[in-house]
N, CA and C of each residue as an Amber inpcrd file, in Angstrom:
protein
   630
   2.4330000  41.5170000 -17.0080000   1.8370000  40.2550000 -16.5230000
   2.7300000  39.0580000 -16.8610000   3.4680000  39.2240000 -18.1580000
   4.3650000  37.6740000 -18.2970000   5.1820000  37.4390000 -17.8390000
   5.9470000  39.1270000 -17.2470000   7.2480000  38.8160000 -16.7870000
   6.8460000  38.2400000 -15.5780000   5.8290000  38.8490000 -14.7210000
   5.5360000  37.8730000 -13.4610000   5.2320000  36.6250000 -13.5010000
   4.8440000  36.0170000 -14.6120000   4.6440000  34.5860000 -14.7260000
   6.1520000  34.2780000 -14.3010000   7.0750000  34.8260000 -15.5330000
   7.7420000  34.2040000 -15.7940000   9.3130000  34.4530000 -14.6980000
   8.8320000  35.5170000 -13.5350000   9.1750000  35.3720000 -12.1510000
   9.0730000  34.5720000 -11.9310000   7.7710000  34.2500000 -11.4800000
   7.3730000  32.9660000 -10.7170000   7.7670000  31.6900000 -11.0240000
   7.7260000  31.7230000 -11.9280000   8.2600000  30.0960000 -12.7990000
   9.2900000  30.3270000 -12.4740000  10.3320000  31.4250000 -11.9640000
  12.5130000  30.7370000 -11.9820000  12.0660000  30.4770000 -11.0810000
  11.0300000  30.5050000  -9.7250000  11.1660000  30.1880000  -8.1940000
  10.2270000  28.7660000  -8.2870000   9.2980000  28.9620000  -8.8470000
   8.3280000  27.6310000  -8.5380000   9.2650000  26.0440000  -9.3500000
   9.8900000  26.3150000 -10.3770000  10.7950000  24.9480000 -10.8720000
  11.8710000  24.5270000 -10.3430000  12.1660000  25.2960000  -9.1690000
  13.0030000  24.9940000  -8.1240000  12.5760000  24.1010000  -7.1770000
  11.5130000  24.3150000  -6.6720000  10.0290000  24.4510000  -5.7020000
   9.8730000  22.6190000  -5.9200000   9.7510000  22.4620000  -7.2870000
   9.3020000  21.3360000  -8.1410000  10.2780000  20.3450000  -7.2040000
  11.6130000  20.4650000  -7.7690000  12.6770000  19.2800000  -7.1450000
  12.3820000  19.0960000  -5.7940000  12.5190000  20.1010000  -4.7230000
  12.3220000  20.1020000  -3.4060000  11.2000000  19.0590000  -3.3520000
  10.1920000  19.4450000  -3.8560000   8.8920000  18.6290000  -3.5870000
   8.6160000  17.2060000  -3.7670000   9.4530000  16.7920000  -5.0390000
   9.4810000  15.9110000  -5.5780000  10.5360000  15.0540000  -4.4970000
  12.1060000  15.8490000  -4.2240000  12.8250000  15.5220000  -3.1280000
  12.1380000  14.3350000  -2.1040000  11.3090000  15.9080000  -1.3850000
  10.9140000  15.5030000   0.0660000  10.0770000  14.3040000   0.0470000
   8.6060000  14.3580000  -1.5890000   8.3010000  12.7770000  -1.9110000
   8.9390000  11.5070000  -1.8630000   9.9690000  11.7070000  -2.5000000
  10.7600000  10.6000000  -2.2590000  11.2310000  10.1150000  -0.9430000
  12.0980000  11.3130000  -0.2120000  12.0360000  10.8030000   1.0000000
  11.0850000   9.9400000   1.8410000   9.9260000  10.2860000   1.7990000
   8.7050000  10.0530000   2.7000000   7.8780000   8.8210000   1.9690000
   8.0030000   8.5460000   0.5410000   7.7300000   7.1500000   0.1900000
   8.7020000   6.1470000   0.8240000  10.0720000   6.7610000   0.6300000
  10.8560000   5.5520000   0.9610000  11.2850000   5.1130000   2.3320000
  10.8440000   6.3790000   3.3740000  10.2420000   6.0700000   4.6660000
   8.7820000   5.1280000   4.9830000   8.1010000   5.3160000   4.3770000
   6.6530000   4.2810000   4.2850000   7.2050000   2.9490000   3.7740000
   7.3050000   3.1070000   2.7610000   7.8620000   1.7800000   2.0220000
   8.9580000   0.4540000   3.1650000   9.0380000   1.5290000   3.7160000
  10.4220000   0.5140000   4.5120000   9.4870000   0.2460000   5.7460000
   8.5710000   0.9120000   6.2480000   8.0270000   0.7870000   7.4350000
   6.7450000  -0.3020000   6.6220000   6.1820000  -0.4890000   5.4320000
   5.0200000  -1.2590000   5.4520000   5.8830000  -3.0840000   5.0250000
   7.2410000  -2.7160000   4.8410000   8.1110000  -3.9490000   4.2600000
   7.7520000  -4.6310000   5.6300000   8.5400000  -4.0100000   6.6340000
   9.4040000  -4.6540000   7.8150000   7.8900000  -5.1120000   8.2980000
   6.6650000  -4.1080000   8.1460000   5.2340000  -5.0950000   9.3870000
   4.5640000  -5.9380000   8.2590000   4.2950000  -5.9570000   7.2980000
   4.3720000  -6.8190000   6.5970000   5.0470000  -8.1140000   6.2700000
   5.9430000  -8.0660000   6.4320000   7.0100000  -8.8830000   6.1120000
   6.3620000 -10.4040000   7.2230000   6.1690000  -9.8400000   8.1610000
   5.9470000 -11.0760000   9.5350000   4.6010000 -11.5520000   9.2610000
   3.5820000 -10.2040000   8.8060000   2.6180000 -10.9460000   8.7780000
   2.3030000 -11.7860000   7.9280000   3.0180000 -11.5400000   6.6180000
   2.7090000 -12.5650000   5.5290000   3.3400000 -14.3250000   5.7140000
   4.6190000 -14.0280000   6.4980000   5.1340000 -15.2260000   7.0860000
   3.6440000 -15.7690000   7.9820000   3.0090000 -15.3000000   8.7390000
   2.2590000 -15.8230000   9.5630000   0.7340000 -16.5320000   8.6180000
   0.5430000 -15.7490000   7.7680000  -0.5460000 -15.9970000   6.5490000
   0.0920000 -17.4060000   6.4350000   0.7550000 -17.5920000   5.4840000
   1.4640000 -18.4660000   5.0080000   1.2960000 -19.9310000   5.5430000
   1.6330000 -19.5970000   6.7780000   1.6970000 -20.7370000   8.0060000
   0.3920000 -21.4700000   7.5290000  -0.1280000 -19.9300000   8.3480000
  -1.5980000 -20.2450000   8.3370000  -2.2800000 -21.0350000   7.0700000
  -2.1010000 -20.5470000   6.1320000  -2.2840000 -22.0030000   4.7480000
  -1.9340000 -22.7600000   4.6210000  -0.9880000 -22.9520000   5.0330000
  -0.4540000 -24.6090000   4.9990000  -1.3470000 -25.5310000   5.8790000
  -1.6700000 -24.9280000   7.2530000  -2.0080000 -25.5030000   8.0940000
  -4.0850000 -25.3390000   7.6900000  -4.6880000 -24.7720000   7.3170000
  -5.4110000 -24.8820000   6.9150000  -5.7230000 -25.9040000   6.1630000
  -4.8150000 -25.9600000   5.2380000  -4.7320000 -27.1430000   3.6590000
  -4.7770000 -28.6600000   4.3590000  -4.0610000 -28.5550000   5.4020000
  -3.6150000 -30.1530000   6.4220000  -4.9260000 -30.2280000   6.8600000
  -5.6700000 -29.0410000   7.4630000  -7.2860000 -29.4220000   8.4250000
  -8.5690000 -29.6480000   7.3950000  -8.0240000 -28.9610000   6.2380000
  -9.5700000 -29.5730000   5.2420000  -8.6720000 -31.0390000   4.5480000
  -7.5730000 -30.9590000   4.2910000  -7.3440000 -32.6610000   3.7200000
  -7.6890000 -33.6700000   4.6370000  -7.2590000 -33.3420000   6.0300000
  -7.7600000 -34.3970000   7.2910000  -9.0480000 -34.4500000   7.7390000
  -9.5290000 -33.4220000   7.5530000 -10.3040000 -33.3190000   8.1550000
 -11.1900000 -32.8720000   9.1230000  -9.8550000 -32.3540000   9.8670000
  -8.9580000 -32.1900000  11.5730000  -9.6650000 -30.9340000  11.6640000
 -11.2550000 -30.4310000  12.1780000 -11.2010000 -29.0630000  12.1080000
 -10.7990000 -29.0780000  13.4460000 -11.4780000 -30.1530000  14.7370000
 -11.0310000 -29.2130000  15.6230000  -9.5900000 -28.4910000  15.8760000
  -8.7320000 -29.2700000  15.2550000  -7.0230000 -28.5310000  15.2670000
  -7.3500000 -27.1870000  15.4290000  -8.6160000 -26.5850000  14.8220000
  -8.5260000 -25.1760000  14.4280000  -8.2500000 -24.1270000  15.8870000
  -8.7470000 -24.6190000  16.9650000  -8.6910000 -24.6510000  18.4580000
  -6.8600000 -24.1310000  19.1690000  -6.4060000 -25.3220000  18.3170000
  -4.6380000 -25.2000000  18.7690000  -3.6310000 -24.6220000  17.6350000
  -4.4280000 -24.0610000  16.6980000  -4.0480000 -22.9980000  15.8680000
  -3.5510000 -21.4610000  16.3760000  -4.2020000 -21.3200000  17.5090000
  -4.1180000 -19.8750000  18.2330000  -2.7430000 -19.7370000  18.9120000
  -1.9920000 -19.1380000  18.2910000  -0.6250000 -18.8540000  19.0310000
  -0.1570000 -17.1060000  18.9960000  -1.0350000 -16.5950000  18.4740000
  -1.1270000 -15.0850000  18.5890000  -1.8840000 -14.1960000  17.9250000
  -2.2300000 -13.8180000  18.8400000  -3.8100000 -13.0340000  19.3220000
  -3.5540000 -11.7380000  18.4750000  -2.3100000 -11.2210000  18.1840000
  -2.1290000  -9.8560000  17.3510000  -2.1520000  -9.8140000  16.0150000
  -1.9490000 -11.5520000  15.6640000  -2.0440000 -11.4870000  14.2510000
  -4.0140000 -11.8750000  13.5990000  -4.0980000 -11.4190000  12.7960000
  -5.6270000 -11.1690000  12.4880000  -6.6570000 -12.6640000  12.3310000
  -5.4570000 -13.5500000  11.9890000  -6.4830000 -14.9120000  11.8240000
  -6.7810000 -15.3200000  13.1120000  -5.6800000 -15.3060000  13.9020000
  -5.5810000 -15.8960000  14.8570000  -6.6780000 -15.6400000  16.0280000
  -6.9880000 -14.0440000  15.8330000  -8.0890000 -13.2690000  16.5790000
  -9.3300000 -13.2650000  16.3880000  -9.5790000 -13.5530000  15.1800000
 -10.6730000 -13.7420000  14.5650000 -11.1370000 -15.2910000  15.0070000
 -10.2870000 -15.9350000  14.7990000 -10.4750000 -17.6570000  15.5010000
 -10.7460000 -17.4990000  16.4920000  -9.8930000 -16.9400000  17.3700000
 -10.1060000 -16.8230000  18.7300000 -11.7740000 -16.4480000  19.5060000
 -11.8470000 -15.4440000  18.8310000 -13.1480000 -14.7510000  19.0450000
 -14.5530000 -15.3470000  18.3610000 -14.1370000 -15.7430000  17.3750000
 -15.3120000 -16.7560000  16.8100000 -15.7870000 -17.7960000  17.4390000
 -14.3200000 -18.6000000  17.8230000 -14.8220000 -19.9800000  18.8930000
 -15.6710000 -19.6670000  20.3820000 -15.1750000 -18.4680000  20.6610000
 -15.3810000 -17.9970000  22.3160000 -16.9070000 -17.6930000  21.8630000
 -17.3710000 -17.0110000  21.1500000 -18.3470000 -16.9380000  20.5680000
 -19.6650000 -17.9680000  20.6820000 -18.7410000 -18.9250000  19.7030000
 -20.0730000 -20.1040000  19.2400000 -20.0990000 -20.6710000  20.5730000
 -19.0460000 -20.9130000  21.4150000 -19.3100000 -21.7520000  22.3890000
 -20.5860000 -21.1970000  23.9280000 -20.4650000 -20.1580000  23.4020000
 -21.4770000 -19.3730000  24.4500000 -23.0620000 -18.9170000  23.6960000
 -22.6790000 -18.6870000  22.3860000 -23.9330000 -18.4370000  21.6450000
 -24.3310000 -19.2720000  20.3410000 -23.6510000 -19.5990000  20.5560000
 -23.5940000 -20.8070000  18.7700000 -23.3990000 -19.9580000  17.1770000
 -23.8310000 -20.5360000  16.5340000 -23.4980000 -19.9900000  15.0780000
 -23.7060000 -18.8490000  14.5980000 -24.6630000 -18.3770000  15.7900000
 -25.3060000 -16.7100000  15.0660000 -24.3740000 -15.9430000  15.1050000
 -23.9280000 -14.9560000  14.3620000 -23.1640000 -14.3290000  14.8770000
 -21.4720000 -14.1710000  14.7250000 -21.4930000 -15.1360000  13.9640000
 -20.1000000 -15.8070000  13.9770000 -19.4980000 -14.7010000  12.6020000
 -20.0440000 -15.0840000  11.3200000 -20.1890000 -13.9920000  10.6400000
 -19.4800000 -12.8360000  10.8240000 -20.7950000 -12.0710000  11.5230000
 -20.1240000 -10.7570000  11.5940000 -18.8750000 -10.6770000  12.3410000
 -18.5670000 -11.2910000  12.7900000 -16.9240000 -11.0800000  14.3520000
 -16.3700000 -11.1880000  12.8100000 -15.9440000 -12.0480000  11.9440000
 -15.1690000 -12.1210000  11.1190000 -15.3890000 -10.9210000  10.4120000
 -16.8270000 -10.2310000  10.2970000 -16.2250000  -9.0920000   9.1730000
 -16.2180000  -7.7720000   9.6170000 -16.6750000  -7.9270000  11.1830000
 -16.1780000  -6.4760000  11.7850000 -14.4940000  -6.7170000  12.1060000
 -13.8520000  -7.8650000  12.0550000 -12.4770000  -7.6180000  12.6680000
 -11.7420000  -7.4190000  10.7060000 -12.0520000  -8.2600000  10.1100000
 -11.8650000  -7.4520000   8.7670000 -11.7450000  -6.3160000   8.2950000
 -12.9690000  -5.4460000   8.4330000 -13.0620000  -4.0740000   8.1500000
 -12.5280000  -3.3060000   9.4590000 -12.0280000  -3.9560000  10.6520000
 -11.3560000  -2.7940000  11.6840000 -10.0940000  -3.0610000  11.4460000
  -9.4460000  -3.9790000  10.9830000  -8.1380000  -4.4230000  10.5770000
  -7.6550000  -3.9240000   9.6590000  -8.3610000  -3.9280000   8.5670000
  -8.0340000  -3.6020000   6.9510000  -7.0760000  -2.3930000   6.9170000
  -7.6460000  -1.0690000   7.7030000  -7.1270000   0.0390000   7.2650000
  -5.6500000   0.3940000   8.1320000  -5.4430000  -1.0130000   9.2000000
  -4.2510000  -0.7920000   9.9190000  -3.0690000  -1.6020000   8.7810000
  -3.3100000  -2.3530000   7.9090000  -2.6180000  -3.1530000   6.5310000
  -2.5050000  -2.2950000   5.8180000  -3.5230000  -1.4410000   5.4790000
  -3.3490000  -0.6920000   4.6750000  -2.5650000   0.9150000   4.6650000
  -2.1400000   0.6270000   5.6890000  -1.4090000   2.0490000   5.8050000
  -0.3690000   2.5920000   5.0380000  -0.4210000   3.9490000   4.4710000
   0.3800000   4.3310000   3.9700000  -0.1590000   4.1330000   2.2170000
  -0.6680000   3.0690000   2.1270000  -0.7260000   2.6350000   0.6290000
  -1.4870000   3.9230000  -0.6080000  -2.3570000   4.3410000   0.4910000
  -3.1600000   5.4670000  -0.2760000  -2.0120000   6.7920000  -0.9610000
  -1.0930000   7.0440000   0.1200000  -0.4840000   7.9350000  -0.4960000
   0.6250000   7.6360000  -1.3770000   0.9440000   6.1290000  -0.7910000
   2.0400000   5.4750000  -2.7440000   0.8570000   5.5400000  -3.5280000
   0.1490000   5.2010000  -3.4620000  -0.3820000   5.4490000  -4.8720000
  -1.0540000   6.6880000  -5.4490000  -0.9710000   7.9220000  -4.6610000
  -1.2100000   9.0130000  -5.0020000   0.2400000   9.8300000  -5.3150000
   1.3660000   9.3670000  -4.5720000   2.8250000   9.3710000  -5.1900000
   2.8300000   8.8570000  -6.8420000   2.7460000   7.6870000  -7.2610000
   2.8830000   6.8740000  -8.0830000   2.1340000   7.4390000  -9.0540000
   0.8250000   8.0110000  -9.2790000  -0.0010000   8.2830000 -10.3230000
   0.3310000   9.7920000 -10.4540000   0.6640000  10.6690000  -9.4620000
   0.8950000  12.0900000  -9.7790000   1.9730000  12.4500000  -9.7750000
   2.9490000  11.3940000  -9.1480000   4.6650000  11.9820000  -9.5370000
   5.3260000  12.7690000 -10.7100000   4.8880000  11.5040000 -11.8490000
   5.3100000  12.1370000 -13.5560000   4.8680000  13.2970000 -13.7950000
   3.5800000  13.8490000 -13.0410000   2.8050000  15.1680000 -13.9010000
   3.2620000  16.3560000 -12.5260000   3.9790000  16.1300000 -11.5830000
   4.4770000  17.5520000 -10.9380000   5.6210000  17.2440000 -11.7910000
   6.9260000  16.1650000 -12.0220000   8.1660000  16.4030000 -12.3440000
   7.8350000  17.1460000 -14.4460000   6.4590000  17.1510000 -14.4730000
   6.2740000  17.5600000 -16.5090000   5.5850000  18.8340000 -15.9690000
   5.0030000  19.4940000 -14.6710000   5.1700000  20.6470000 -14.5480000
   6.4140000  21.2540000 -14.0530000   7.0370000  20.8980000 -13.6270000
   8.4070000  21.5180000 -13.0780000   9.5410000  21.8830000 -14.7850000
   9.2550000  20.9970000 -15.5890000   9.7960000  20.9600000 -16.8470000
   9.2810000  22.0060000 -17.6860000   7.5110000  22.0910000 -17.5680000
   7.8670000  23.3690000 -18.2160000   7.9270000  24.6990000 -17.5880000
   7.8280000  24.5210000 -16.6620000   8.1390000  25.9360000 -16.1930000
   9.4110000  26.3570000 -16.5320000  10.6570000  25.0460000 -16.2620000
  12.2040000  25.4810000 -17.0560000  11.8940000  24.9680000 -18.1490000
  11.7980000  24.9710000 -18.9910000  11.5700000  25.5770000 -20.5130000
  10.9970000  27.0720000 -20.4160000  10.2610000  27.5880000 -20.1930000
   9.3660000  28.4110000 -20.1040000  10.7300000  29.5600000 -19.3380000
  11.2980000  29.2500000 -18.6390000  12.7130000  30.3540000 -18.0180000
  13.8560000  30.1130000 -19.1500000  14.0480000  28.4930000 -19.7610000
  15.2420000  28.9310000 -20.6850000  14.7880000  30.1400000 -21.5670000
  13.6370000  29.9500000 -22.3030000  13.5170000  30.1060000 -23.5510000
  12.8990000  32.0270000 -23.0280000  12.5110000  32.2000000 -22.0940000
  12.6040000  33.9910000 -21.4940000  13.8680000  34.6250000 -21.3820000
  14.7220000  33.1820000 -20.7310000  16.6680000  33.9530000 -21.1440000
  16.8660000  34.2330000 -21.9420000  16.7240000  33.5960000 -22.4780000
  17.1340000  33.8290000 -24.6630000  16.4970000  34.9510000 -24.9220000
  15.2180000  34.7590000 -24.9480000  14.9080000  36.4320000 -25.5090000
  14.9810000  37.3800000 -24.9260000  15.4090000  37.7630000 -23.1590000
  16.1820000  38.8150000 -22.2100000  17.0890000  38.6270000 -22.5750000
  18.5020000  38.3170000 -23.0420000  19.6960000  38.5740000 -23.0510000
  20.3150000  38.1240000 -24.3190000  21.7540000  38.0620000 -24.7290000
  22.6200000  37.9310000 -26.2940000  23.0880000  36.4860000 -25.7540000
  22.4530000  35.3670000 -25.0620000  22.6820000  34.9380000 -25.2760000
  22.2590000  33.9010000 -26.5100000  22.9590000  32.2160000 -27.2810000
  22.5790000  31.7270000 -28.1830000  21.8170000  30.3510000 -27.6350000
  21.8870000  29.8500000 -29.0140000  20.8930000  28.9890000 -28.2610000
  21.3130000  27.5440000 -27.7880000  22.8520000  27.6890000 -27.2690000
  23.4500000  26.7990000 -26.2550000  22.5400000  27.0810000 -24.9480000
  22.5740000  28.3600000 -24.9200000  22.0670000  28.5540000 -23.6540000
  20.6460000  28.1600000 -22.7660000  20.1000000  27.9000000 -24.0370000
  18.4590000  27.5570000 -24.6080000  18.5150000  25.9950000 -23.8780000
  19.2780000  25.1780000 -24.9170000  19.6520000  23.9890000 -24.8520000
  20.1850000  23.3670000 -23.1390000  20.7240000  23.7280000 -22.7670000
  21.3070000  23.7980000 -21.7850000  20.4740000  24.0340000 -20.5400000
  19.1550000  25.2920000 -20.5710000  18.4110000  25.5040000 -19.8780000
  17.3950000  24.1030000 -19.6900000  17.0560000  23.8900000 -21.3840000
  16.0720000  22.4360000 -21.4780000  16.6010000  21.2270000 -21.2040000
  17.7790000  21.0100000 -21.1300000  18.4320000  19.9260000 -20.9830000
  18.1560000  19.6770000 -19.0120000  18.6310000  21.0680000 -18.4560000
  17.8930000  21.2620000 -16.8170000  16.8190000  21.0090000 -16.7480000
  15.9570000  21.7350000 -17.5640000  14.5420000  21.3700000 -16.5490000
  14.1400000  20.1140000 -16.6750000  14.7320000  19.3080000 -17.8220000
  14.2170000  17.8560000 -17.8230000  14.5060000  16.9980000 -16.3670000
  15.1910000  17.2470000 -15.9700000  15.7190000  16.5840000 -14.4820000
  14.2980000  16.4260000 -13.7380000  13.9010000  17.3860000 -13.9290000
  12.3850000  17.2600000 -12.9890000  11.5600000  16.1560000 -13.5270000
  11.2510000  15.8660000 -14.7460000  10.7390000  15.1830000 -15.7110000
  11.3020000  13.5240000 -14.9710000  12.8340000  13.6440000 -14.7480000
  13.2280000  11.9930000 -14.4180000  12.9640000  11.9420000 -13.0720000
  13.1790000  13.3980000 -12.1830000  13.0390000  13.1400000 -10.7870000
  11.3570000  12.7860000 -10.8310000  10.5540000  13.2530000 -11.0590000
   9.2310000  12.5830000 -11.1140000   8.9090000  11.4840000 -11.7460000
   9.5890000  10.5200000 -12.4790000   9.5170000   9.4550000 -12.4920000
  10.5500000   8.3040000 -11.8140000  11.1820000   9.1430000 -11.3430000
  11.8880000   7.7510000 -10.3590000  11.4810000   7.7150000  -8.8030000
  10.9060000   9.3040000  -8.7240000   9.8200000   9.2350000  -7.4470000
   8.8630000   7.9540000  -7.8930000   7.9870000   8.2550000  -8.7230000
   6.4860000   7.4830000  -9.0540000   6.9260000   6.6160000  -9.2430000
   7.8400000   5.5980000  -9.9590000   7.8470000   4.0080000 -10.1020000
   7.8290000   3.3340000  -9.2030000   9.2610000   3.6160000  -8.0380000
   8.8430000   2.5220000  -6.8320000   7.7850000   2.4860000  -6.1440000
   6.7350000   3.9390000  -6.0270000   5.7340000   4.1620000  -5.4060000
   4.9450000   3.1640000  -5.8490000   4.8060000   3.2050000  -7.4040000
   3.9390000   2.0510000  -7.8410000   4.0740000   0.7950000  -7.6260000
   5.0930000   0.8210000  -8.0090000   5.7260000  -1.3000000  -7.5930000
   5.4150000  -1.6590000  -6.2390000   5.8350000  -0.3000000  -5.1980000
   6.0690000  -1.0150000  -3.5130000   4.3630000  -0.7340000  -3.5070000
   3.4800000  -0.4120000  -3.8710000   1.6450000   0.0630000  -4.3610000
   0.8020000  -0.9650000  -4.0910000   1.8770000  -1.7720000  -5.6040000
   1.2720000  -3.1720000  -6.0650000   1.7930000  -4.2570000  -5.5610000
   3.0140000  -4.1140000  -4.7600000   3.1090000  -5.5450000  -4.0520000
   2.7240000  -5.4430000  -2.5960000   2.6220000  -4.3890000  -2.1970000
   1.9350000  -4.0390000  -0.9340000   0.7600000  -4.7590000  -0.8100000
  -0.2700000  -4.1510000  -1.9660000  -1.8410000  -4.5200000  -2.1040000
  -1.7030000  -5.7680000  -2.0630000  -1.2430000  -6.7160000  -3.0450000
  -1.0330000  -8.1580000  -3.0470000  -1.1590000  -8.6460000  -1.7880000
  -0.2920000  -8.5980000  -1.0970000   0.0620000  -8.8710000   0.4390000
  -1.4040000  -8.8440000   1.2960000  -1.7460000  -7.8770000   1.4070000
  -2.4400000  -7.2610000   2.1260000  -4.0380000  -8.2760000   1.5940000
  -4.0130000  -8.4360000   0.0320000  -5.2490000  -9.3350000  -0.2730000
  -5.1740000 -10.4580000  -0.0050000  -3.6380000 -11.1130000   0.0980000
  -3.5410000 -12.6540000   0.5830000  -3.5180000 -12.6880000   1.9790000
  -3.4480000 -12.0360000   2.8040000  -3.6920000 -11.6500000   4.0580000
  -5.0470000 -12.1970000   4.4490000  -5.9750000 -10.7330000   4.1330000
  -7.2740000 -11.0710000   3.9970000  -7.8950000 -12.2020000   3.3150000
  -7.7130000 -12.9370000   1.8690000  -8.3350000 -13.7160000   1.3110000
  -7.6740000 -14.6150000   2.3000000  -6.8350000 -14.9880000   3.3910000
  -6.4650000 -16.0740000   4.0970000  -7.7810000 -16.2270000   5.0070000
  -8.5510000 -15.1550000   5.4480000  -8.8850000 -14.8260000   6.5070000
 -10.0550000 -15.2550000   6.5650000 -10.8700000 -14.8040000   5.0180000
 -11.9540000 -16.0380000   4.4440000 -11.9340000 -17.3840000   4.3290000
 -10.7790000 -17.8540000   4.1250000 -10.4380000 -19.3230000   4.4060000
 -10.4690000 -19.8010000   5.8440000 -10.0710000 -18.9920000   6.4540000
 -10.6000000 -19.2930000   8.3170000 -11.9340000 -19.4730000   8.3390000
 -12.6470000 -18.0770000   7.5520000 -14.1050000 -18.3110000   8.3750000
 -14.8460000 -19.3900000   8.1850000 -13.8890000 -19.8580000   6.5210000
 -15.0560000 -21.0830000   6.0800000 -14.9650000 -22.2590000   6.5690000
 -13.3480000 -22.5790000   7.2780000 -13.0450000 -24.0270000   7.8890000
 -13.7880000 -23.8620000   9.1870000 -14.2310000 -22.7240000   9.6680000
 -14.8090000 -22.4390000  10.9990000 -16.3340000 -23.1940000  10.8800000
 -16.9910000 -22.4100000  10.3710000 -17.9130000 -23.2470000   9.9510000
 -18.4050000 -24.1410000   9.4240000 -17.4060000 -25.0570000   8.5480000
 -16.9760000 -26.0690000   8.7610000 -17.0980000 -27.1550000  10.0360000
 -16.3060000 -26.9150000  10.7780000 -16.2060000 -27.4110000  11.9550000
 -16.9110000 -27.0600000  12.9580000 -18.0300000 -26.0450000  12.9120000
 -19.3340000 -25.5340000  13.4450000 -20.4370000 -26.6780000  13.3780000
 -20.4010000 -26.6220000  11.9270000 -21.5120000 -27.4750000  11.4270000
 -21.4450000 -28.8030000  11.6530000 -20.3810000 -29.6140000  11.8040000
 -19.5950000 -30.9040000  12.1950000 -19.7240000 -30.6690000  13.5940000
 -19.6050000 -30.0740000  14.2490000 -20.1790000 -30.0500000  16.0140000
 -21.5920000 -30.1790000  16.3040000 -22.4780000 -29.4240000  15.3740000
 -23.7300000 -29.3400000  15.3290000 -24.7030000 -30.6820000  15.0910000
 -23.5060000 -31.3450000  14.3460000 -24.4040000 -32.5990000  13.2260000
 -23.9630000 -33.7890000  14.7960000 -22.7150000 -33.5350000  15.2640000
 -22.5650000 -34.6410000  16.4420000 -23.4650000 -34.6030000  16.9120000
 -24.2140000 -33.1710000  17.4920000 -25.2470000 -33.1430000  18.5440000
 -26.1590000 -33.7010000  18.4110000 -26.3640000 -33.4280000  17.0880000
 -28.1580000 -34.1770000  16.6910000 -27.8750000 -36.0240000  16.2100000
């Protein structure tokens, strides 16, 4: 029974790197794909606060109207659809458009993030199983064969590789994790700042009327 363990273990700590490999690859394929769509939208957030900050210091909600310059980015749609909204049905309602386009949006921002961070938290513990499994093959050489315990050394000194390859997988996973999420909350927390200048300037239409 041990020697088959200890079969299995020369093939499975091989197994380990590959895996760990192909992780890496495929984080740092995500990572580059959530940079580059990210990247625009946070420029567009951004805007979008500044120009927010100018309509509650002024005053200026209706500006909020000539704010709309693209319909793909999430504030902009949400404005869009809110105004088209009140102007046909008034305030009811307004609400939810903002938090059904929220929660249908969210998980297109969020892509990819689930599995950096399932990279990031389980990386270290496949590259500390891959380690001992080589420990577990040096130290079966040694006692199959004359050799000493260079050979030992030498075996452990290998399997540690797995040990660093699983942590240089998991770190950027984590970092690109946590600045991803960031993004993605100033995004959204922008988006609450829409709904509230909206109504805002709802209620300031409302108060003209009466």
């Amino acid at each position: 029974m041990n020697e088959r363990i200890f079969a299995i273990a020369h093939y499975v700590d091989q197994g380990v790197l590959y895996l760990l490999l192909g992780l890496c690859f495929l984080s740092l394929i995500m990572i580059v794909e959530r940079f580059t769509f990210l990247k625009k939208r946070v420029v567009h957030s951004r805007k979008r606060q500044a120009e927010l900050k100018e309509v509650l210091e002024h005053q200026d909600y209706a500006r909020l109207q000539t704010m709309i310059t693209n319909l793909n980015e999430v504030e902009d749609r949400a404005i869009h659809l809110s105004l088209e909204h009140y102007k046909k049905y008034g305030q009811s309602g307004v609400e939810e458009i903002f938090k059904y386009i929220s929660q249908s949006e969210k998980p297109r921002y969020e892509r990819f993030l689930g599995f950096l961070a399932t990279v990031g938290s389980n990386g270290p513990y496949i590259g500390l199983f891959g380690t001992v499994l080589g420990i577990m093959k040096a130290f079966n050489d040694m006692n199959s064969s004359s050799a000493g315990g260079s050979s030992v050394m030498a075996g452990i000194s290998s399997a540690l590789i797995a040990t660093a390859a699983g942590l240089m997988v998991a770190i950027p996973a984590v970092l690109a994790f946590n600045f991803f999420s960031r993004q993605v909350k100033s995004i959204f927390n922008n988006l609450e700042s829409c709904k509230e200048l909206l109504f805002l300037y709802e209620r300031t239409l409302e108060s003209g009327k009466n």
